[in-house]
N, C-alpha and C positions, 0 to 999 in steps of 0.2 A: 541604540541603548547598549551598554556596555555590562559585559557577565560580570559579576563576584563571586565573593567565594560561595558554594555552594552548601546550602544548609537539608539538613535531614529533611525529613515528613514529618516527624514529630515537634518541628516548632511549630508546625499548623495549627489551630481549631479541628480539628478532624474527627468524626466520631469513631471511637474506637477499634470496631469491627472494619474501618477501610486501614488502619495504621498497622494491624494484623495482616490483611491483603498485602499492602505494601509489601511488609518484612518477607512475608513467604513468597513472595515476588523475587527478594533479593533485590528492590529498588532502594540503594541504599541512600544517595544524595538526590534531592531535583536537579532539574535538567535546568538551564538558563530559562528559557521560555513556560517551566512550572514554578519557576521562585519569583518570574515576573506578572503571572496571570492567578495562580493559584489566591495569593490572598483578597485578591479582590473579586473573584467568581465566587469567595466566601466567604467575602462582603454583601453581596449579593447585586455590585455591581454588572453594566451591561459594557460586552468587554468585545473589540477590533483587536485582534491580535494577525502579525505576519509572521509564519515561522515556516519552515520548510520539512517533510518529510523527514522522521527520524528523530523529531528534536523532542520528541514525549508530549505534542498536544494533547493526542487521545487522551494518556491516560490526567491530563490537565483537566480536561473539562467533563470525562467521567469523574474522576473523583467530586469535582464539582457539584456535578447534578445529582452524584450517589451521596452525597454527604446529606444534601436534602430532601430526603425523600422519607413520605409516611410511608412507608412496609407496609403497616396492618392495612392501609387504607388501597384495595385494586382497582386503582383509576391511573390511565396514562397521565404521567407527573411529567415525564420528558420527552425531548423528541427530537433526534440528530437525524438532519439530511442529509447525507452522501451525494456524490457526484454520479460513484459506477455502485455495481452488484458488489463489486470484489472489496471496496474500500468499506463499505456497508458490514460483509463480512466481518472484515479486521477489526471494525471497530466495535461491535458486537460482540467479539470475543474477549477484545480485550476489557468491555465493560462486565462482562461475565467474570473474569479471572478477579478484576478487583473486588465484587458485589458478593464473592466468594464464602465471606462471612458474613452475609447478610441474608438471614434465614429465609425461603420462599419471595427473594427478590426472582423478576422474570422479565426479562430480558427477551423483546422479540425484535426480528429480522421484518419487513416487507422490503421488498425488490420483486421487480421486471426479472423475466427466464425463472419464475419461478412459477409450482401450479397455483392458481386463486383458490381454489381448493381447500388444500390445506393451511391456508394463509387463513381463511375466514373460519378454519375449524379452530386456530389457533387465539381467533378473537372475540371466539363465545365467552372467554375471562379474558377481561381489561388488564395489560401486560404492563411493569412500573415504567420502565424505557422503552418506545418503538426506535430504530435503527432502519434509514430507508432510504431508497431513492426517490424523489419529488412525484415523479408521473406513477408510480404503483402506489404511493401514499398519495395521490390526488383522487384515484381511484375507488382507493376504499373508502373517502372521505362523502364520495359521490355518490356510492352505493349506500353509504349510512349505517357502513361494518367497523366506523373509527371515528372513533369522538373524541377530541381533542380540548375541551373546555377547561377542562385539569390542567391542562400544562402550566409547568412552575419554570420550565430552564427550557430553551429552545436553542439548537445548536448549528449551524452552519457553517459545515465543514467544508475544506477545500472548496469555499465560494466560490472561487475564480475560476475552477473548473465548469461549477456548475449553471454558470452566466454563461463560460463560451460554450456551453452544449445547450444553449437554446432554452434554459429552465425559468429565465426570471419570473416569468407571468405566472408558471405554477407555484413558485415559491411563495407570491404574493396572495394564489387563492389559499394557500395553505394557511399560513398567517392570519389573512383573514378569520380562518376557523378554532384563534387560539387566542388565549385570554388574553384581554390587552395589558394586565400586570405581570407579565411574566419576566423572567431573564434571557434576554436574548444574547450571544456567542457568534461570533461572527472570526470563523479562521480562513486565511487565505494563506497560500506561501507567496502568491506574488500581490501587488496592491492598484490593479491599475483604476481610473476613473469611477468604471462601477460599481468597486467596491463603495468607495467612499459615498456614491448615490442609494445604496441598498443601505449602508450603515445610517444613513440619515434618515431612511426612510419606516426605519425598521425599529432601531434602538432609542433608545432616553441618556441621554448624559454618558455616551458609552468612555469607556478610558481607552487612550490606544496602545498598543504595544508592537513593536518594532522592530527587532532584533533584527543586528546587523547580517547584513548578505552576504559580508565577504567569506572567504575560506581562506585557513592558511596555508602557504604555500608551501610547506614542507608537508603538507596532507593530500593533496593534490595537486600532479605538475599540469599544469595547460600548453597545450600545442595547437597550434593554426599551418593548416595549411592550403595553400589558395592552391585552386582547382577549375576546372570548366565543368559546365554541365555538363557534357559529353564523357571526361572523364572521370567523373564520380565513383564510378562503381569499379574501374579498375584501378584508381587510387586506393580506393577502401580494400581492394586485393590485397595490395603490397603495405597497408598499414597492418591488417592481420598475417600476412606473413611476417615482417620487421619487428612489429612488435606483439605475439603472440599472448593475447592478456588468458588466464585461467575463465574469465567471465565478462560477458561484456553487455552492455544495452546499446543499440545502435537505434538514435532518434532519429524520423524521420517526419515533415512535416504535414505531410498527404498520406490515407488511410491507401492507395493506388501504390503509392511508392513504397508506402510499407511490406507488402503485399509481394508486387514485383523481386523487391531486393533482397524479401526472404528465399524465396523460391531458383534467385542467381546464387545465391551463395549456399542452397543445399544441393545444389547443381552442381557447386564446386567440391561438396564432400563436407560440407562443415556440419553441424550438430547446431540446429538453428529452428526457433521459431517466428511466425509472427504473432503480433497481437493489436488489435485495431479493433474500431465499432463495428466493420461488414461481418467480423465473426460470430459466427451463434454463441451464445453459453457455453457450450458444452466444451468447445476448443477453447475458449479462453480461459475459462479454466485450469484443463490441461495443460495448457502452455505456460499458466504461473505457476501454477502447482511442479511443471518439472523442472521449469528454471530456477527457483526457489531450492528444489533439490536437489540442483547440483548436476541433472543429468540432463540440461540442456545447457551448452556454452553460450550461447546468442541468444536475446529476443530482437525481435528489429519489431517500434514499438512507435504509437506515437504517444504523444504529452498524455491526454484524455485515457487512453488505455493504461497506462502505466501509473496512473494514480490508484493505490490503493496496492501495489506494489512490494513486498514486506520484505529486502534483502538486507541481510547484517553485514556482508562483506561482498563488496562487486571490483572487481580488478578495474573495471576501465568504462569509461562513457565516451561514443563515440558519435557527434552531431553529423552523420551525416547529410541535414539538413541543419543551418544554421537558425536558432531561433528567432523566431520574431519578435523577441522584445528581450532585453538581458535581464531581467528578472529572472525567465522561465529557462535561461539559461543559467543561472547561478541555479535554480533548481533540479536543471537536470545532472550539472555535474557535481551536486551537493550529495548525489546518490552512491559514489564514490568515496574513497578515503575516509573510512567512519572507523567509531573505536581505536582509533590510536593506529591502522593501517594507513600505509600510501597509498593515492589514487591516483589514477592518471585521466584527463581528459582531451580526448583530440577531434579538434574543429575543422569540416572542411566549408573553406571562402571562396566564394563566387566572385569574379572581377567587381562586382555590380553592387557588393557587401558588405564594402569596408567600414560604412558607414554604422553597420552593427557592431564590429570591434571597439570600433570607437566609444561607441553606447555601452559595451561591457567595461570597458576602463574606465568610465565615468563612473559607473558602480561600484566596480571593486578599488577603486583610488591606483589604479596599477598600472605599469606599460606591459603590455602583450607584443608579442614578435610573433608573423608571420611566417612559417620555416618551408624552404623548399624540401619536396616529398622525396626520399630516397626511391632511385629505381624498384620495379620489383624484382624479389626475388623470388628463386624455384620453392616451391608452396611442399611443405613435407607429406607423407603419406597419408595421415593422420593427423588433421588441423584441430588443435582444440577440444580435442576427445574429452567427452563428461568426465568427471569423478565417481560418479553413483550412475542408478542403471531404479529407476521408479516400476515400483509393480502394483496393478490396479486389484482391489479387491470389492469384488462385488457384494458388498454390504459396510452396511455403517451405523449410523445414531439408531435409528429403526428400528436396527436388527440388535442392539443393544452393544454392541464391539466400541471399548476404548480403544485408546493406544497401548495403555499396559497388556492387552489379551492380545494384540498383537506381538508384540514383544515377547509374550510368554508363549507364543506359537512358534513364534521363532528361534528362541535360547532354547528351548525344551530338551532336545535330546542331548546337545551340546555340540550343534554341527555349524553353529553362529553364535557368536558373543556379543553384547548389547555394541562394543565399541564399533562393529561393523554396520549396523544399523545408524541409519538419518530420519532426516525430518519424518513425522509420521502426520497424515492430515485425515482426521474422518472427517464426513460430511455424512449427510441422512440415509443417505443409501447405499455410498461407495466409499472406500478409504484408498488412498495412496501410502506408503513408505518405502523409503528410501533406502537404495542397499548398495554398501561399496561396489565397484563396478567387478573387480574379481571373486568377491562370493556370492555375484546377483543370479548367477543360476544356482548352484545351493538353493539359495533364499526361494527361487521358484519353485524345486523341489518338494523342499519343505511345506510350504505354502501346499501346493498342489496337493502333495499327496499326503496332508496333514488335515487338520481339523483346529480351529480358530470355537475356543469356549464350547467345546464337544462339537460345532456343526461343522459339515464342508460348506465352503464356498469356490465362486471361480474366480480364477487368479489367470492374470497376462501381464507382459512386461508392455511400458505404454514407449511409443516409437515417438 
């Protein structure tokens, strides 16, 4: 399906209070994939859409499900699956930022790594959207603390993720639990067989949408270079020596090899995390939260982990593990070369592989060249060094701290200017923000031996 020109929000049907959200959003044009899904999610057709990270699904099919919603009336109306905790998040929020003018709309989170606890104090009033993962939303459905009869719009996000992590069967008790007139949403970035088995099984006359896969080539260069197993990892040496990217995501295909190949390369000095399923919550986390702000250079990641993902600019994607299907490869180097920046993507091939190159040419209509890997060279003293330098603060939503009281903790005497300040994230009990990496002890200082809305809190810089 091929883009046109892009038209506003306001030739939509939209009721008023999301076309206000919008503006103060500063969403000025849709995106390809909301000028192709948007008017028929409000038609209130049942909609297969393929689109990959970035392209403005979320806020497609919230605006969707926000546009129909009775307010007055506290019965869950909607209800988006996620794959992971992290994507769940994102998308949560951003149903929150659009729902902005829309008085005592509420918006709740279920996900796994979280307490049940306060989940179920949370569902003593019936919330307009739940935002969840399948297995903690199968849960409460099982306990008899989620009722789902209401639902009018049911959303399935990053399906493809959540078939390859073993979800189908709970998806299907879930459904089960939900009005059989409803709208059902069905978004993958890639489209293999089970989608189109779940969409049959799930949807009514769904429409499909499609958006092309390619990238253009002046936004992202592709490199291949064939490799042995053996040498993998000191190929991957001399590709971050030769070409030292400001930021990079290194795929790899095993949660083992993920894991391993973080741990050789902080061995070598680099500014490097992992992120995989064997991690608990609490590091994975951490680990997006600092790559996100800049003060980690690496994640070494695999596909599943790294959905839900939120980077606006990433220098470089790096397959250290070639994907198994070129789909999920246009997707991971899709993460690359976004807003009008170049991206660089570099593949390393296995004797035994060629047969996936080929499979990516067939997708992207293109010839790919194979490049012999330049020697390595002597690795500088400092590979990679972050930008920023993240500092943990112990308190958050709970303890009632925005981002503005952070900010205001930090400009106050005049020893930091807003421009040195980055990303700021609270969550319920802890906040991160982000501080240039030359005024991050300043910034601890401050912090420290300051006060955040009259109280103290404790503040460390997270490693």
């Amino acid at each position: 399906m091929s883009s046109v020109t892009n038209k506003p929000f306001s030739s939509l049907p939209l009721r008023p209070e999301l076309l206000t959200a919008v503006e103060s959003l500063e969403y000025t044009e849709m995106t390809d994939i909301q000028m192709h899904v948007l008017p028929v999610l409000l038609d209130n057709r049942d909609v297969v859409a393929q689109a990959k990270t970035g392209s403005g699904k979320t806020a497609a099919f919230a605006l969707g499900l926000l546009n129909k919603l009775d307010i007055q009336t506290y019965k869950t109306q909607a209800l988006v699956l996620c794959p992971t905790r992290e994507l769940s998040d994102q998308v949560a929020a951003e149903t929150r930022r659009l729902a902005s003018a829309l008085p005592n709309t509420k918006v709740l989170t279920l996900c796994g790594g979280k307490p049940m606890q306060a989940q179920l104090t949370s569902l003593k009033r019936d919330s307009h959207v739940i935002v969840g993962t399948p297995g903690r939303i199968l849960k409460h459905l099982e306990k008899g603390t989620l009722v789902l009869d209401g639902i009018r719009t049911l959303v399935l996000d990053e399906a493809d993720r959540m078939l390859d992590m073993g979800f189908h069967d709970d998806i299907m008790r879930i459904l089960d639990k939900t009005a059989s007139h409803r709208q059902t949403l069905l978004f993958s970035a890639t489209y293999p067989d089970q989608i189109q088995e779940v969409s049959a099984a799930v949807q009514v006359d769904p429409v499909e949408v499609r958006l092309e896969a390619s990238h253009q080539e002046e936004q992202i260069h592709q490199v291949f270079h064939q490799v042995t197993e053996e040498g993998k990892t000191a190929a991957l040496l001399a590709v971050l020596q030769t070409r030292p990217p400001d930021s990079c995501i290194i795929f790899c295909n095993r949660k083992l090899q993920c894991q391993t190949l973080s741990n050789t390369l902080h061995d070598q000095g680099y500014s490097v995390k992992a992120l995989h399923g064997d991690l608990d919550q609490f590091d994975r986390d951490e680990a997006m939260i600092l790559f996100a702000n800049g003060s980690t250079s690496i994640l070494v990641a695999t596909d599943v982990a790294a959905r839900g993902l939120d980077i606006d600019t990433l220098s470089a994607v790096i397959n250290f593990d070639l994907a198994l299907d070129p789909e999920t490869h246009v997707h991971r180097i899709g993460r690359t070369g976004r807003a009008g920046h170049e991206g660089l993507a570099i593949s390393f091939v296995l004797p035994n592989e060629q047969f996936r190159v080929q499979a990516i040419e067939e997708l992207l209509d293109t010839q790919l060249t194979v490049e012999e890997l330049a020697p390595p060279q002597k690795r500088s003293s400092n590979p990679l060094l972050p930008r920023t330098v993240t500092l943990h603060i112990n308190a958050g939503k709970k303890d009632k701290i925005r981002p503005g009281d952070i900010v205001g903790a930090l400009t106050a005497d005049g020893a930091l200017n807003k421009d040195q300040i980055g990303k700021i994230t609270v969550l319920d009990k802890k906040s991160y923000v982000a501080i240039a990496r030359e005024h991050a002890r300043i910034a601890l200082d401050v912090l420290s031996n300051g006060k955040i809305k009259g109280r103290r809190f404790r503040i460390r810089t997270l490693r």
